[in-house]
N, C-alpha and C positions, 0 to 999 in steps of 0.2 A: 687548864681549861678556862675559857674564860667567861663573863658573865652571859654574853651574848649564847655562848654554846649553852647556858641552864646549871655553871656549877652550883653547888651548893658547898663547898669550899671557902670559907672565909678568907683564904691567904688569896682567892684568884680573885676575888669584889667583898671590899670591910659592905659594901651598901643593904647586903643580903646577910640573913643571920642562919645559922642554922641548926633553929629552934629543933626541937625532934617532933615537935606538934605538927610541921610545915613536912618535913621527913615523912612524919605516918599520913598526913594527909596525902600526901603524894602517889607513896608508897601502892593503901588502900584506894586511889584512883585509879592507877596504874594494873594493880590488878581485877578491877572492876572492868575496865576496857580489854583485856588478855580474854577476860571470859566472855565478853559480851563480843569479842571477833571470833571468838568459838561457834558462840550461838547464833551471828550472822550468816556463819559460813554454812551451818545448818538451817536456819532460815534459806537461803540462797538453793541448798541442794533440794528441799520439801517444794517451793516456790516453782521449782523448773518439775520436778517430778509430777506437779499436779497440773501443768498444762499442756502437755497432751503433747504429739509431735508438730513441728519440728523441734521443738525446744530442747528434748534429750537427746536428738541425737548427734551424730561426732562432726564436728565440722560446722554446725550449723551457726551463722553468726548473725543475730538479731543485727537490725539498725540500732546505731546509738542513737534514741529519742533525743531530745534534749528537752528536760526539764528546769521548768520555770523555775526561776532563783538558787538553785543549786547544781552545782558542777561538780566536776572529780575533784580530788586535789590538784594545785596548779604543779608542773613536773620541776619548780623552782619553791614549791614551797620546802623542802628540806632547809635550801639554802637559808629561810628567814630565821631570826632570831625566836627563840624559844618560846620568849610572851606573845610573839606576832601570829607562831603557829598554830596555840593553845587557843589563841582569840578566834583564829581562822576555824579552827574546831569547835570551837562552841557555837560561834557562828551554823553552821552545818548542822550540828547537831539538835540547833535549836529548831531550824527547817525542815528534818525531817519526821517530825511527828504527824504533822496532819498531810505531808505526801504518804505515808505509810497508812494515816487515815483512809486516805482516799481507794489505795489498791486493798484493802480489806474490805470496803465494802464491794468495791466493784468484785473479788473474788468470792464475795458471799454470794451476789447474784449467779458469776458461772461456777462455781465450785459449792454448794451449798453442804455438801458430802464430806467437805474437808475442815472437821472441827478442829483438828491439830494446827492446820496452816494459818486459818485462821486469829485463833489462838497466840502462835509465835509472830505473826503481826503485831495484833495486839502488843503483845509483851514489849514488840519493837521498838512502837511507839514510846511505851512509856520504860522503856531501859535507854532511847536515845536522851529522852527529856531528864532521868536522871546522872544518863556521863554528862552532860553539856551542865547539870547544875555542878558537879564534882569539879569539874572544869574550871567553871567559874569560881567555885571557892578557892582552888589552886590558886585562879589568876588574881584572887584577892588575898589571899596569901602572901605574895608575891610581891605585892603592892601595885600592880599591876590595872591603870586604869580600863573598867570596862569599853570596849569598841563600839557595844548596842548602841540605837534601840537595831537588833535586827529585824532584818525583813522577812519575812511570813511569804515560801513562796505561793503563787498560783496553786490552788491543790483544784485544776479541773482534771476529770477524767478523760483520757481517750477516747473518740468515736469510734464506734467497732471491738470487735471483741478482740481481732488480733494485735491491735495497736493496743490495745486495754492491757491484752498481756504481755508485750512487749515495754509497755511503761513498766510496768508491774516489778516487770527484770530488770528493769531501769533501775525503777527507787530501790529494790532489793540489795542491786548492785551498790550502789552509793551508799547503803546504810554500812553495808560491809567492807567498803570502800575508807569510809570516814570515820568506823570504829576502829577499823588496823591502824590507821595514819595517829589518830589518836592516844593511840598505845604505842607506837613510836615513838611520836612526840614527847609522850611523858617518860619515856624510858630513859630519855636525855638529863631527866629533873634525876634520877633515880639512882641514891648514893651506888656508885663500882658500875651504874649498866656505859652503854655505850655513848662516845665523845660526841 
């Protein structure tokens, strides 16, 4: 494996040591993102169940919005080197807190009834803000020069209710979108996981 693929191998790169402090940091990030694509995914099922139809039913396929400063992962980022993906994920991760800000309030306004939903927003935001620090420690770890300062995207809300919640399922999407990728990515860092 080589350094590029994230070993932590001393015989595949002498340039990386491995420290067991760098191991458990990993380790503990790794499974911090496992859980927090758990609770996206649950986020994502509460989100659609509280907007009424058409959103639960079979078939039904929102527009993809696009949202200011943040996109899905790119279908080449596998390909990049391990520090460049981590980067690219903290990146993301650091964006979407206050897009998560924004569909909690506007859900407060149509949903005032859903203290739970609300609530796992909440959380969202600040479980994104804490992978993307973990993140960062990793890629200092690592030795890994920061990529920041990142950009903060546009957090306006959609006009109308049904674009309101189609964004909604937007950022939803993405947070659960960039916590998986994120826990891929590291699983690369992650003594015996996958090449």
């Amino acid at each position: 494996m080589s350094r590029r693929e994230g070993s932590l191998d001393p015989q595949a790169d002498s340039s990386i040591s491995p420290l067991p402090h760098l191991e458990a940091k990993i380790l503990q990030t790794h499974s911090l993102a496992r859980l927090l694509t758990k609770y996206a995914e649950q986020l994502l099922q509460e989100y659609v169940q509280h907007q009424g139809d058409p959103f639960g039913l079979p078939g039904f396929l929102p527009p993809r919005l696009p949202v200011a400063g943040l996109s899905a992962p790119a279908p080449g980022h596998a390909g990049l080197p391990v520090v460049e993906q981590l980067q690219l994920d903290a990146g993301a991760l650091a964006a979407l807190p206050p897009l998560l800000d924004v569909v909690r309030r506007r859900q407060a306004e149509l949903n005032p009834r859903a203290p739970r939903l609300l609530r796992r927003l909440e959380d969202a935001a600040r479980q994104a803000r804490a992978l993307g620090a973990a993140v960062e420690a990793v890629l200092a770890a690592l030795g890994a020069e920061p990529r920041g300062p990142w950009l903060q995207p546009a957090a306006a809300a959609a006009a109308g209710v049904f674009p309101a919640k189609v964004l909604g399922l937007r950022v939803c999407g993405l947070y659960h979108e960039w916590v998986s990728r994120t826990e891929a990515d590291l699983g690369q860092l992650v003594p015996g996981g996958p090449a």
